[in-house]
VOVO-50204 format. One line per 8 residues: number of its first residue (from 1); their letters; for each residue x, y, z of N, C-alpha, C. Coordinates in nm, 4 decimals. Each point is the difference from the previous one (the first is absolute). Layout:
residues N
NUM	a	X,Y,Z,X,Y,Z,X,Y,Z ~ ...
This chain:
residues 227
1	xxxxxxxx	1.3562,-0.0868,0.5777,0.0468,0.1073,0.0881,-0.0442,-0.0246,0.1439 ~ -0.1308,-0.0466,-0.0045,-0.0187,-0.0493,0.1463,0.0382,-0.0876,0.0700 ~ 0.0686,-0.0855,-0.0607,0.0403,-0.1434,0.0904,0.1690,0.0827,0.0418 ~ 0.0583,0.0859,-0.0976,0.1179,0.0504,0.0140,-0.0293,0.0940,0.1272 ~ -0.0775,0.0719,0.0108,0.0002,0.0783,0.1176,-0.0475,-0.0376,0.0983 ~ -0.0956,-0.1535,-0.0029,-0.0161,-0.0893,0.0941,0.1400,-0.0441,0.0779 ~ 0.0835,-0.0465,-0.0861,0.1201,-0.0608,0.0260,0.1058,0.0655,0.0746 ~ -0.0018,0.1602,-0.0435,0.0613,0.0501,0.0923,-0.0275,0.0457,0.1008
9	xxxxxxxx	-0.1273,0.0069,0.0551,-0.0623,0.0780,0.0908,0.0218,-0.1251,0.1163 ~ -0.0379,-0.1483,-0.0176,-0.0048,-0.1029,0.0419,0.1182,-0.0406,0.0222 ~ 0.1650,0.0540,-0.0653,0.1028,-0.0541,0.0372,0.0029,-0.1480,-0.1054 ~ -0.0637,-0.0232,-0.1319,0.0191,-0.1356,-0.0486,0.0143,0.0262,-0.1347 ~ 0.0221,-0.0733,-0.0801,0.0027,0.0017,-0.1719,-0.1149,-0.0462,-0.0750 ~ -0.0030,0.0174,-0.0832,-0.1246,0.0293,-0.1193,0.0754,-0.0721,-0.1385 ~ -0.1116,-0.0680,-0.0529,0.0437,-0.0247,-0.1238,-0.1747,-0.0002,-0.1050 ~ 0.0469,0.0157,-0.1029,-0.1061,0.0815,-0.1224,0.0009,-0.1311,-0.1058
17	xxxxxxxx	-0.1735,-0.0869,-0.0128,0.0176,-0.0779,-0.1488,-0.1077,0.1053,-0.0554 ~ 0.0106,-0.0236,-0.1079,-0.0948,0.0493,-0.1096,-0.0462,-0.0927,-0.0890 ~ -0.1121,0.0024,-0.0206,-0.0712,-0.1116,-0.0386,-0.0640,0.0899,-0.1737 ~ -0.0255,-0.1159,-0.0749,-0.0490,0.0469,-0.1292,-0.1633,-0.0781,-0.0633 ~ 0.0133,-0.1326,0.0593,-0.1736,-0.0564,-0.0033,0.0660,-0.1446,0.1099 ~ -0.1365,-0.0325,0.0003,-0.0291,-0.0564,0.1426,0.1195,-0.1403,0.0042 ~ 0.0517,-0.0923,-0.1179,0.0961,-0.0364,0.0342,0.0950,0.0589,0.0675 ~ 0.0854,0.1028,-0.0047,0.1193,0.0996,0.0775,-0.0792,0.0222,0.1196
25	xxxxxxxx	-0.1259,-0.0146,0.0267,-0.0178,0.0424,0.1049,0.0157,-0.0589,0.0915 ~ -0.0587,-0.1580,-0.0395,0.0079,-0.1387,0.0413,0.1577,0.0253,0.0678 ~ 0.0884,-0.0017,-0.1093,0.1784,-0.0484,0.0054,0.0317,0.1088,0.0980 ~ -0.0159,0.0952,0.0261,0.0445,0.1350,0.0748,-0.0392,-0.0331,0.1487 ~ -0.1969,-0.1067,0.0102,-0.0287,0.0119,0.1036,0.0741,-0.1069,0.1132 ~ 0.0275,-0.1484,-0.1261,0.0630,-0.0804,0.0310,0.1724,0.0865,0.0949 ~ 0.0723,0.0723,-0.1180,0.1185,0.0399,0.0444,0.0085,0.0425,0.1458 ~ -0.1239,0.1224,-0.0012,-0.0050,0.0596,0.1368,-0.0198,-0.0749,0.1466
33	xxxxxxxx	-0.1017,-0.0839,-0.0645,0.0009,-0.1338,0.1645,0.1257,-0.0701,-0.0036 ~ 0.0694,-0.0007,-0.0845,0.0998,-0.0860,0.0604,0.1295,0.0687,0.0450 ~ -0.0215,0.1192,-0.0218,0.0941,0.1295,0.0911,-0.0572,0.0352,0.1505 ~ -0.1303,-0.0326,0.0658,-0.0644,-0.0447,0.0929,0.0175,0.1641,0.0976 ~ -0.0386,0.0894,-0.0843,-0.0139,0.1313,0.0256,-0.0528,0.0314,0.1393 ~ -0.0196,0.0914,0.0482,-0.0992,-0.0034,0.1353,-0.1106,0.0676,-0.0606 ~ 0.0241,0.0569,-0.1857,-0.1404,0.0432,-0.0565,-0.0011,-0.0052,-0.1026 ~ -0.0676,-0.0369,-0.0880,-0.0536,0.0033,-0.1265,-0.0674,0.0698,-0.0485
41	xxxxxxxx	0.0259,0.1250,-0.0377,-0.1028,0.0916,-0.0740,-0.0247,-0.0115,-0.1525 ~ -0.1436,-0.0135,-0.0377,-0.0606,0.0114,-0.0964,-0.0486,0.0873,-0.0400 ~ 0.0156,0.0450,-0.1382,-0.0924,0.1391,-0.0580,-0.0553,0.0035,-0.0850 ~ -0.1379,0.0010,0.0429,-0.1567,0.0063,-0.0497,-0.0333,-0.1047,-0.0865 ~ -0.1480,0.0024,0.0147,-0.0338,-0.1056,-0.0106,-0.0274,-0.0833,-0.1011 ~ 0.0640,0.0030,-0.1009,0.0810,-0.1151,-0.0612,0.0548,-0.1097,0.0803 ~ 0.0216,-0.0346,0.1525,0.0668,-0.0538,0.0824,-0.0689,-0.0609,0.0970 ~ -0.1843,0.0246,-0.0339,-0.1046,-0.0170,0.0861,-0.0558,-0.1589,0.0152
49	xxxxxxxx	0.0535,-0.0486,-0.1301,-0.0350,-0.1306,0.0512,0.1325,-0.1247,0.0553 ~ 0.0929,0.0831,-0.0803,0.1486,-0.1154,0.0573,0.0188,0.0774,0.1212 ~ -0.0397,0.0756,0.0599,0.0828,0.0878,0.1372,-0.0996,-0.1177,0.0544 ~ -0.1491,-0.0383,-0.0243,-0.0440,-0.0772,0.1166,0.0715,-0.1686,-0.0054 ~ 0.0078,-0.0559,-0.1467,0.0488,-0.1474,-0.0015,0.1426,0.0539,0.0673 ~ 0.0868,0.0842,-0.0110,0.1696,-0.0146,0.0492,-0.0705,0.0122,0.1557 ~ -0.0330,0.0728,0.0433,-0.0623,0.0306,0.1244,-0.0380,-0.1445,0.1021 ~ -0.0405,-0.0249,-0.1023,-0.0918,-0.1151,0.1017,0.0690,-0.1697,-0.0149
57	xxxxxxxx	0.0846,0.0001,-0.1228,0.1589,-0.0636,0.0182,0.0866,0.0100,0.0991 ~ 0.0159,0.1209,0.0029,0.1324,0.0170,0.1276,-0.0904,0.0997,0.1030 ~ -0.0582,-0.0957,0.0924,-0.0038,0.0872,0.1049,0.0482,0.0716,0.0596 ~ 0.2041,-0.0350,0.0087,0.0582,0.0196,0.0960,0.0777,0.1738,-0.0573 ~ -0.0604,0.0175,-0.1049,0.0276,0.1524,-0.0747,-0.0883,0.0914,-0.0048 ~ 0.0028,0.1077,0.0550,-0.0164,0.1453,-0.0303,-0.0369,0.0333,-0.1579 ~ -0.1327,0.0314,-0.0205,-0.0009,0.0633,-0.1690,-0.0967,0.1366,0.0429 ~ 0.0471,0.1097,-0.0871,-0.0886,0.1231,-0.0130,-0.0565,0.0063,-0.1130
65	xxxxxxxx	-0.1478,0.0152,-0.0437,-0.0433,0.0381,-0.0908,-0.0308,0.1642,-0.0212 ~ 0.0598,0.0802,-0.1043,-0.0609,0.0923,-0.0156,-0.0766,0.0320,-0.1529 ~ -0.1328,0.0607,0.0450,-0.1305,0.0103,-0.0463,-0.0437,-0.0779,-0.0637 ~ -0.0540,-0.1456,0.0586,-0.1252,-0.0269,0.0250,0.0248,-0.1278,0.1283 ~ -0.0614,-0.0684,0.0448,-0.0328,-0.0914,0.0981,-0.0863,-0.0945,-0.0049 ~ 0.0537,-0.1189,-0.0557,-0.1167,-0.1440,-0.0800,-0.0789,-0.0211,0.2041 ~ -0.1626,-0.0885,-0.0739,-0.0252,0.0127,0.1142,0.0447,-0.1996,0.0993 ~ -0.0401,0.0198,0.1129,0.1072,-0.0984,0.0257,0.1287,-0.0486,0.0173
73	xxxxxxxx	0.0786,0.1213,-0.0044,0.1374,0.0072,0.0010,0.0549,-0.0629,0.1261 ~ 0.0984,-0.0342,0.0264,0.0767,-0.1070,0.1254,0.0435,0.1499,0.0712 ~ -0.0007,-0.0391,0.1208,0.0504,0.0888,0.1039,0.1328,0.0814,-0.0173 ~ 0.0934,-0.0801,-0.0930,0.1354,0.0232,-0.0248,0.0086,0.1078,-0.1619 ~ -0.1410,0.0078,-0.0353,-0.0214,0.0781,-0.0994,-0.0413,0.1372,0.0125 ~ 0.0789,0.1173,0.0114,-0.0404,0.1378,0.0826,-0.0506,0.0439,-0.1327 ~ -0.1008,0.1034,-0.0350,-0.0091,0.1070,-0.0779,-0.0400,0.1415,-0.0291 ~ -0.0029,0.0613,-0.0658,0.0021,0.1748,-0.0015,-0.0456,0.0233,-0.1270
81	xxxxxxxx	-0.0985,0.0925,0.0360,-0.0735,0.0405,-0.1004,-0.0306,0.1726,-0.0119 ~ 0.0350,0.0714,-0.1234,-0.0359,0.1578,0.0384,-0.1571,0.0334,-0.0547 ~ 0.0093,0.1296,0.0116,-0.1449,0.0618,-0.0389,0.0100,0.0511,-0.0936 ~ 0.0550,-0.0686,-0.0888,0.0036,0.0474,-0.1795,-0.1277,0.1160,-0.0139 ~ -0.0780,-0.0938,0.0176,-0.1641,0.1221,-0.0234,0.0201,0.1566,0.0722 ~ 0.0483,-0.0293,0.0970,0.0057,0.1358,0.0498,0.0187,0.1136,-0.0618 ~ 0.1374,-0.0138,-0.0199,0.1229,0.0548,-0.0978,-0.0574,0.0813,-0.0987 ~ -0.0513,-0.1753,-0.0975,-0.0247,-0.0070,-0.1649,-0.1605,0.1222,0.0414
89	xxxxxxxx	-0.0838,0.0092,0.0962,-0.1542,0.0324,-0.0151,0.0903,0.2138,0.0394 ~ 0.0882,-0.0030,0.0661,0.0312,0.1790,0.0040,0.0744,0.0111,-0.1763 ~ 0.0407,-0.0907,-0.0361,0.0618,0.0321,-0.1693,-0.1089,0.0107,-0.0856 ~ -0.1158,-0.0300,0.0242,-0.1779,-0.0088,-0.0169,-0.0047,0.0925,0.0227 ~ -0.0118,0.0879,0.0832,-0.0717,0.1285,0.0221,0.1019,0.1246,-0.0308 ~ 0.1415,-0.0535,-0.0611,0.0723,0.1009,-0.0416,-0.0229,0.0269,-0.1502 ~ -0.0163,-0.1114,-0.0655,-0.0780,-0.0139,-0.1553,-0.1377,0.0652,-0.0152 ~ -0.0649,-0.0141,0.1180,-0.1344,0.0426,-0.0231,-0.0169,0.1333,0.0103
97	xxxxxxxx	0.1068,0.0519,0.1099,0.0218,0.1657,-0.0590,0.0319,0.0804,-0.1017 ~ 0.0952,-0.1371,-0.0524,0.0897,0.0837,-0.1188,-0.0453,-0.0199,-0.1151 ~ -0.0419,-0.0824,-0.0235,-0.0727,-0.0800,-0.1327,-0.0804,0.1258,-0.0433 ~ 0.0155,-0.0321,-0.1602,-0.0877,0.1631,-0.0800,-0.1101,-0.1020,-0.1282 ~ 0.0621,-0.1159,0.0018,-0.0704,-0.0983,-0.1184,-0.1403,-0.0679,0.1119 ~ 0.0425,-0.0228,0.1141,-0.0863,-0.0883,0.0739,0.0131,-0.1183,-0.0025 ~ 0.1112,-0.0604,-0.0943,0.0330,-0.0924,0.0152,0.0931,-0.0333,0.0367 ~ 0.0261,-0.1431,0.0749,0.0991,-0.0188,0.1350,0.0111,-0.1567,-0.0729
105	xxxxxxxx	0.1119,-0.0440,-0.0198,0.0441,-0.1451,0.0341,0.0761,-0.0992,0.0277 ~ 0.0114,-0.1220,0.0188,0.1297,-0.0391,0.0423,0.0530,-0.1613,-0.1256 ~ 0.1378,0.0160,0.0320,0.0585,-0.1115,-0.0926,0.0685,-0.1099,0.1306 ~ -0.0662,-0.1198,0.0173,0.0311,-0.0620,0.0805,0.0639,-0.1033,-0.0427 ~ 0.0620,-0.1298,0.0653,0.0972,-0.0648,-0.0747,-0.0352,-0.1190,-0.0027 ~ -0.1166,-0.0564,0.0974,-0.1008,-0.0903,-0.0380,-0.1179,0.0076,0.0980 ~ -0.1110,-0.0609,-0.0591,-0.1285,0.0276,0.0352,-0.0236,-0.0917,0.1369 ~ 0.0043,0.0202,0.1096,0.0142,-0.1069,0.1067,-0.0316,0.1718,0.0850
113	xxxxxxxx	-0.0709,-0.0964,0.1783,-0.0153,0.0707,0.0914,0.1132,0.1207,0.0343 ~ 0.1320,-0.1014,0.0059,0.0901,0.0995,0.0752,0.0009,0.1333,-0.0485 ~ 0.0274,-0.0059,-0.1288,0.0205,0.1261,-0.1044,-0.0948,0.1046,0.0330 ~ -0.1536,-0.0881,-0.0237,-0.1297,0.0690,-0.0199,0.0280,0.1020,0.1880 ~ 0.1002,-0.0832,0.0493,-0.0148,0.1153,0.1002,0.0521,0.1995,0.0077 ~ 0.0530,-0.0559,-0.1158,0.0455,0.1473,-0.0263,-0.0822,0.0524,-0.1065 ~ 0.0007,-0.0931,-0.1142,-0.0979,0.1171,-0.1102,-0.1014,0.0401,0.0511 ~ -0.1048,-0.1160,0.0436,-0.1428,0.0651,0.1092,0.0108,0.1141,0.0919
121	xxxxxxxx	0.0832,-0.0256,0.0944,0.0193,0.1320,0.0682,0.0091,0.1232,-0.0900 ~ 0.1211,0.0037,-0.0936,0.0063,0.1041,-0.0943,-0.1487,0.0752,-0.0264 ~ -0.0612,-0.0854,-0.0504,-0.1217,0.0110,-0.1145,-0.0748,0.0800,0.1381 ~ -0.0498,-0.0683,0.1315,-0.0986,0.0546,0.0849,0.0557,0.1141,0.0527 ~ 0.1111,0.0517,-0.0139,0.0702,0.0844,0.1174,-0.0175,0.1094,-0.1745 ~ 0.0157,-0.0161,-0.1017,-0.0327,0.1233,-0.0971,-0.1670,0.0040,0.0287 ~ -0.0760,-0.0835,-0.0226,-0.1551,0.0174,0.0529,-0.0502,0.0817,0.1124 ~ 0.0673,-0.0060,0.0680,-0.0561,0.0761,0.1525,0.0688,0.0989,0.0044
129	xxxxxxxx	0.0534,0.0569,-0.1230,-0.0178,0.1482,-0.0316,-0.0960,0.0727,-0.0899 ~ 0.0095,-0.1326,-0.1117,-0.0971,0.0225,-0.1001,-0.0613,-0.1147,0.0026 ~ -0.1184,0.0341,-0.0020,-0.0962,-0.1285,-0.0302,-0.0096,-0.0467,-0.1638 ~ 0.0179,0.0601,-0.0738,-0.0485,-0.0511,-0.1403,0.1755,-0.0231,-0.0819 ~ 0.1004,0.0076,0.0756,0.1805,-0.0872,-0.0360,-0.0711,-0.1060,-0.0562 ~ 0.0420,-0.0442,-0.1374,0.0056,-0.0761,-0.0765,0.1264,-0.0893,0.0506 ~ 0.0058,-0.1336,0.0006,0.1137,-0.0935,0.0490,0.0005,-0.1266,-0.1063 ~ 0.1311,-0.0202,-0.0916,0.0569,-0.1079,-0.0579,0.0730,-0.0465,0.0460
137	xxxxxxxx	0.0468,-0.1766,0.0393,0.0911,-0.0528,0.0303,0.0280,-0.0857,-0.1210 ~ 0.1451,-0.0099,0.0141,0.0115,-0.0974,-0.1467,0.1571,-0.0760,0.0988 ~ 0.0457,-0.0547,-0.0524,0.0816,-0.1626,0.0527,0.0570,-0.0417,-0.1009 ~ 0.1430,-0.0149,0.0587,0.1187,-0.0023,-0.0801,-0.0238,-0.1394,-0.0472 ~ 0.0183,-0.1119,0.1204,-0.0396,-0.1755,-0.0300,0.1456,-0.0410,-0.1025 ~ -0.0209,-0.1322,-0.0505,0.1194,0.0021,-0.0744,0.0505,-0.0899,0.1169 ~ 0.1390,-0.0627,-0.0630,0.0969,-0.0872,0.0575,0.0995,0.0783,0.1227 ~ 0.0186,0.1082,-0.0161,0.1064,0.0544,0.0576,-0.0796,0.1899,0.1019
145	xxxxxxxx	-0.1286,-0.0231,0.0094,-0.0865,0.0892,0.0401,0.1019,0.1805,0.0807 ~ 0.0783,-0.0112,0.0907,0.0797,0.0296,0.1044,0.0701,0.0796,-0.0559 ~ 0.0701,-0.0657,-0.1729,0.1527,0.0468,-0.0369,-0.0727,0.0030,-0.1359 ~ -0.0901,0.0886,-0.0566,-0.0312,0.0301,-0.1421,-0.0338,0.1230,-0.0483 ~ 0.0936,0.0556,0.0213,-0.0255,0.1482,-0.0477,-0.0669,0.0240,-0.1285 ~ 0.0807,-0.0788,-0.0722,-0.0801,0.0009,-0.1685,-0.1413,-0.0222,-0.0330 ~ -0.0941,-0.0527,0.0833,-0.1208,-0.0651,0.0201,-0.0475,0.0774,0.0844 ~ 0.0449,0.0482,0.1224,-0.0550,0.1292,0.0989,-0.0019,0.1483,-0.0702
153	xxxxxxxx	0.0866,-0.0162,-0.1326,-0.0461,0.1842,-0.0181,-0.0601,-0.0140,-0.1320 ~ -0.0861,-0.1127,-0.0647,-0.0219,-0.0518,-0.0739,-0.2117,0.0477,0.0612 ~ -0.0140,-0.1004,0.0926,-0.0956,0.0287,0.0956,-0.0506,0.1500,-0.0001 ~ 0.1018,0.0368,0.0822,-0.0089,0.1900,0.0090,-0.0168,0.0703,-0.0976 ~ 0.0419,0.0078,-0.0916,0.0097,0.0405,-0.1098,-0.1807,-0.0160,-0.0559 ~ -0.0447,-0.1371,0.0409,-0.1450,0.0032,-0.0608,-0.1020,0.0366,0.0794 ~ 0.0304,0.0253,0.1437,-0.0821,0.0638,0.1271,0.0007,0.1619,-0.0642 ~ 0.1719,0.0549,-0.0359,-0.0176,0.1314,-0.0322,-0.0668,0.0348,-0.1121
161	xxxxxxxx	-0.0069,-0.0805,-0.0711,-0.1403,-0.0024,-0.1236,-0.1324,0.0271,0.0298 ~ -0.0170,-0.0523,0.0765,-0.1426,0.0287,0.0604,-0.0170,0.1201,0.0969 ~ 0.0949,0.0831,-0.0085,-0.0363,0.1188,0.0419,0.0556,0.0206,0.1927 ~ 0.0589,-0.1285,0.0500,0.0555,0.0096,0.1439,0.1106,0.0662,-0.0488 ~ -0.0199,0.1180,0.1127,0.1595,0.1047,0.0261,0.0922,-0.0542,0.1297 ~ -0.0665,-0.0909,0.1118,0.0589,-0.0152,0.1150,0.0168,-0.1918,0.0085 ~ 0.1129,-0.0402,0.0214,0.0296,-0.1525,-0.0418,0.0620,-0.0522,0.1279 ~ -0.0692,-0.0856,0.0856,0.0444,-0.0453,0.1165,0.0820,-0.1347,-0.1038
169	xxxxxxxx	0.1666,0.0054,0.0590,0.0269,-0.1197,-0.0807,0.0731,-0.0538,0.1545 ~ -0.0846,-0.1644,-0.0414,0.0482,-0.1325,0.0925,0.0519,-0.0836,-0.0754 ~ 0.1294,-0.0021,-0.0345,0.0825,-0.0911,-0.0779,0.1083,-0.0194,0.0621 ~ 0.0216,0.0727,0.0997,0.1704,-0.0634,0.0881,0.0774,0.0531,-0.1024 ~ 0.0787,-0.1322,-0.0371,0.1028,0.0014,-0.1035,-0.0267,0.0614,-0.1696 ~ -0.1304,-0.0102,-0.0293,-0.0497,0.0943,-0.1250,-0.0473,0.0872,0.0059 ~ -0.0073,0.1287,0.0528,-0.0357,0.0729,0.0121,0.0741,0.1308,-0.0716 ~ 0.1053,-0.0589,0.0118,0.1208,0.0883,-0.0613,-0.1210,0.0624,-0.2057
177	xxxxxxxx	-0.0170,-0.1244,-0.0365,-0.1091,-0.0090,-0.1217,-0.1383,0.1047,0.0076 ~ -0.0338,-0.0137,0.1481,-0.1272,0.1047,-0.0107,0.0487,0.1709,0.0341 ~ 0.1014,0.0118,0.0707,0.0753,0.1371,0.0234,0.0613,0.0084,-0.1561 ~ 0.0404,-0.0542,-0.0843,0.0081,0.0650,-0.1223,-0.0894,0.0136,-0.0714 ~ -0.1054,-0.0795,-0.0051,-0.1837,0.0285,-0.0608,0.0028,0.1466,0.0364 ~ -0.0504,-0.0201,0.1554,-0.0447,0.1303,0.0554,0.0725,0.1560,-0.0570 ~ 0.1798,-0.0327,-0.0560,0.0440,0.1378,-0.0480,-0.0249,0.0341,-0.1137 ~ -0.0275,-0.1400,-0.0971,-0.0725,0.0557,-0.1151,-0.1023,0.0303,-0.0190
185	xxxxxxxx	-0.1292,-0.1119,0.0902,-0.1025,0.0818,-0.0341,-0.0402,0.1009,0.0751 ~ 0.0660,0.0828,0.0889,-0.0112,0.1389,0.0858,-0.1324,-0.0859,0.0965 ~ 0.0488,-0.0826,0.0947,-0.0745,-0.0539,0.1105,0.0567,0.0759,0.1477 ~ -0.0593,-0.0660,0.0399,0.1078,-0.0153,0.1716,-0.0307,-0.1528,0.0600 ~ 0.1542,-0.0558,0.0348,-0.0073,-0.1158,0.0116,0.0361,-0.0247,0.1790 ~ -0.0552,-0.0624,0.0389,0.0302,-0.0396,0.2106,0.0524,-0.1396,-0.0515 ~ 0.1093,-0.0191,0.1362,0.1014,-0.0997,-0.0571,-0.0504,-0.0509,0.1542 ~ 0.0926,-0.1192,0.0248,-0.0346,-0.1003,0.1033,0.1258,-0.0478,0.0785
193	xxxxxxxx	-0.0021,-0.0437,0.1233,0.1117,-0.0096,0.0295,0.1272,0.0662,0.0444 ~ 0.0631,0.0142,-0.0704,0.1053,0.1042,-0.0042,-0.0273,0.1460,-0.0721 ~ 0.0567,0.1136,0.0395,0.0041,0.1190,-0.0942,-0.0019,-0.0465,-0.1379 ~ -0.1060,0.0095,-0.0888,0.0323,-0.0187,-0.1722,0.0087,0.1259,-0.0818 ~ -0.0674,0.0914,0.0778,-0.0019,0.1365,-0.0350,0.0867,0.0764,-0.1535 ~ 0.1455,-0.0602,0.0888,0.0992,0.0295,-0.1005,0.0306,-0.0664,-0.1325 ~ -0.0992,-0.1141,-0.0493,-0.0040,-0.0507,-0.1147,-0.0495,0.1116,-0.1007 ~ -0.0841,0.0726,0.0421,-0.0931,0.0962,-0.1310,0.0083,0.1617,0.1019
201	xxxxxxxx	0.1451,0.0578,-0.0048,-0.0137,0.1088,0.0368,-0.1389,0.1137,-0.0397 ~ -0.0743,0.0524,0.0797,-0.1267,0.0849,-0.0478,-0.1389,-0.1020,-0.0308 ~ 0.0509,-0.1381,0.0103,-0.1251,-0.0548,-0.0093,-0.0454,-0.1080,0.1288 ~ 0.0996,-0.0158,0.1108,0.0253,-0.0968,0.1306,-0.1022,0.0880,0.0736 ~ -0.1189,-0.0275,0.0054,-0.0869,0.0761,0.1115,0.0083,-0.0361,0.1431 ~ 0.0512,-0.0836,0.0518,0.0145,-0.0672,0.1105,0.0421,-0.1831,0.0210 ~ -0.0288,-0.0313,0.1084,-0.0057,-0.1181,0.0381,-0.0505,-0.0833,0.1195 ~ -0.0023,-0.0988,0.0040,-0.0234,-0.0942,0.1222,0.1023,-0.0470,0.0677
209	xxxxxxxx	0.0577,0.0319,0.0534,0.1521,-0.0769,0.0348,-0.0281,-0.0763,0.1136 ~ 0.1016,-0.1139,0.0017,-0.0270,-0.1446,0.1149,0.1566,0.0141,0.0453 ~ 0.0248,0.0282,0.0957,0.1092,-0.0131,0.0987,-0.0031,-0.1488,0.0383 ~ 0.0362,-0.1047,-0.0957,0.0126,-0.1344,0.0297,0.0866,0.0263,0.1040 ~ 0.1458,0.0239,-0.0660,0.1321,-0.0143,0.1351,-0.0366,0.0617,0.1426 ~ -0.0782,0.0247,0.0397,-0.0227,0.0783,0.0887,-0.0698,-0.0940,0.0979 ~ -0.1481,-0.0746,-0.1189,-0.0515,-0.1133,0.0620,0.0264,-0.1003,0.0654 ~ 0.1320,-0.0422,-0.1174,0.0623,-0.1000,0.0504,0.1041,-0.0094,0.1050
217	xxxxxxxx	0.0504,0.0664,0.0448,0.0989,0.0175,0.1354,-0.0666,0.0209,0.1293 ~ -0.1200,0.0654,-0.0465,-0.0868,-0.0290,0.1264,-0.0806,-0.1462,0.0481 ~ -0.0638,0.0141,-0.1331,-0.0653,-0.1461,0.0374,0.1306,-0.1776,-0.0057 ~ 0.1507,0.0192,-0.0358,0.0703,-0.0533,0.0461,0.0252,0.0025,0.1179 ~ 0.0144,0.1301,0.0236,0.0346,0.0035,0.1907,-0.1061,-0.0274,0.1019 ~ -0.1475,-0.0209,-0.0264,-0.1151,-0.0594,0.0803,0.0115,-0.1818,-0.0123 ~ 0.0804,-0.0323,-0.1233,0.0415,-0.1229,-0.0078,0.1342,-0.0461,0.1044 ~ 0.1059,0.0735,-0.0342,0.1120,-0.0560,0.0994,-0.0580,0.0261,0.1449
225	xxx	-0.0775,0.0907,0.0519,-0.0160,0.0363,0.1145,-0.1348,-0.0740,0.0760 ~ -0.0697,-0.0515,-0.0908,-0.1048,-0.1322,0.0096,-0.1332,0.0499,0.0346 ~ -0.0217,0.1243,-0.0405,-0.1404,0.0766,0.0105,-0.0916,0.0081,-0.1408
């Protein structure tokens, strides 16, 4: 959506690969340099280490990384990063009000920094309401982490065992799995990203939402404009 509203705002066209594991990503990244874009946008960081080898291949191209930024990146390598924590640490202190078990936790989709930037926040932002919030994280992992609903409400399902009523779920694409946990086992689930709310009517307590498209047309236009 962002390169599309890049495109029109800029007066140019947009085109969309989708990638499925790091070969397609390879073939997609290959495709795109040789369409010799005035930008290359990447999304997240799955893209953190080929955004720097394509990068530092073709100097003579424009690449955006969004969320994260390898260090050492070539001049021709821009990137953008949000404050996930921010967000994820006020969905923390909305659990920590509401919560009646005291227990708070999250289903993440693998155990790595980026993630930990949202469950952590979660966990401290219910703490610094209550000091004694109990916090489980558990991790989807698996081949297909992103897109496993079956394995994400699988997870949830054993967090809500242990007595968590409030379920920060970081699964992107599986999450859909922990918003149906959450309606059976009478949780409240915070979604990520986009509105998820509407997966588990009465059980969507909120969210974190990332206005990627928003990011990206801006930080495209500090690119065409050379700032």
């Amino acid at each position: 959506k962002g390169i599309q509203e890049a495109a029109e705002k800029y007066n140019g066209t947009s085109k969309v690969y989708e990638s499925t594991d790091q070969a397609s990503q390879r073939a997609n990244l290959d495709e795109a340099v040789a369409e010799a874009p005035d930008v290359i946008v990447l999304i997240t960081f799955d893209f953190e280490d080929l955004a720097k080898e394509y990068a530092e291949a073709n100097p003579d191209q424009q690449f955006l990384l969004i969320d994260a930024c390898p260090q050492g990146g070539p001049d021709n390598l821009h990137c953008a990063v949000f404050r996930e924590y921010e967000a994820s640490y006020l969905l923390g202190v909305e659990a920590g009000m509401r919560t009646e078990t005291g227990k708070i936790g999250s289903v993440g989709a693998v155990d790595i920094p980026f993630i930990h930037r949202y469950t952590d926040a979660f966990a401290e932002g219910a703490r610094s309401i209550k000091s004694d919030v109990t916090d489980t994280q558990l991790f989807i992992g698996g081949d297909n982490p992103f897109s496993d609903p079956a394995k994400a409400k699988e997870q949830a399902l054993a967090i809500a065992a242990a007595g968590v009523d409030h379920v920060f779920a970081v699964g992107a694409g599986s999450n859909g799995g922990i918003f149906e946990a959450a309606a059976e086992a009478d949780m409240q689930a915070y979604g990520v990203d986009v509105n998820q709310c509407p997966m588990a009517p009465g059980h969507g307590a909120d969210g974190a939402l990332k206005a990627v498209n928003v990011l990206v047309v801006k930080e495209i236009g500090k690119i065409l404009d050379g700032t």
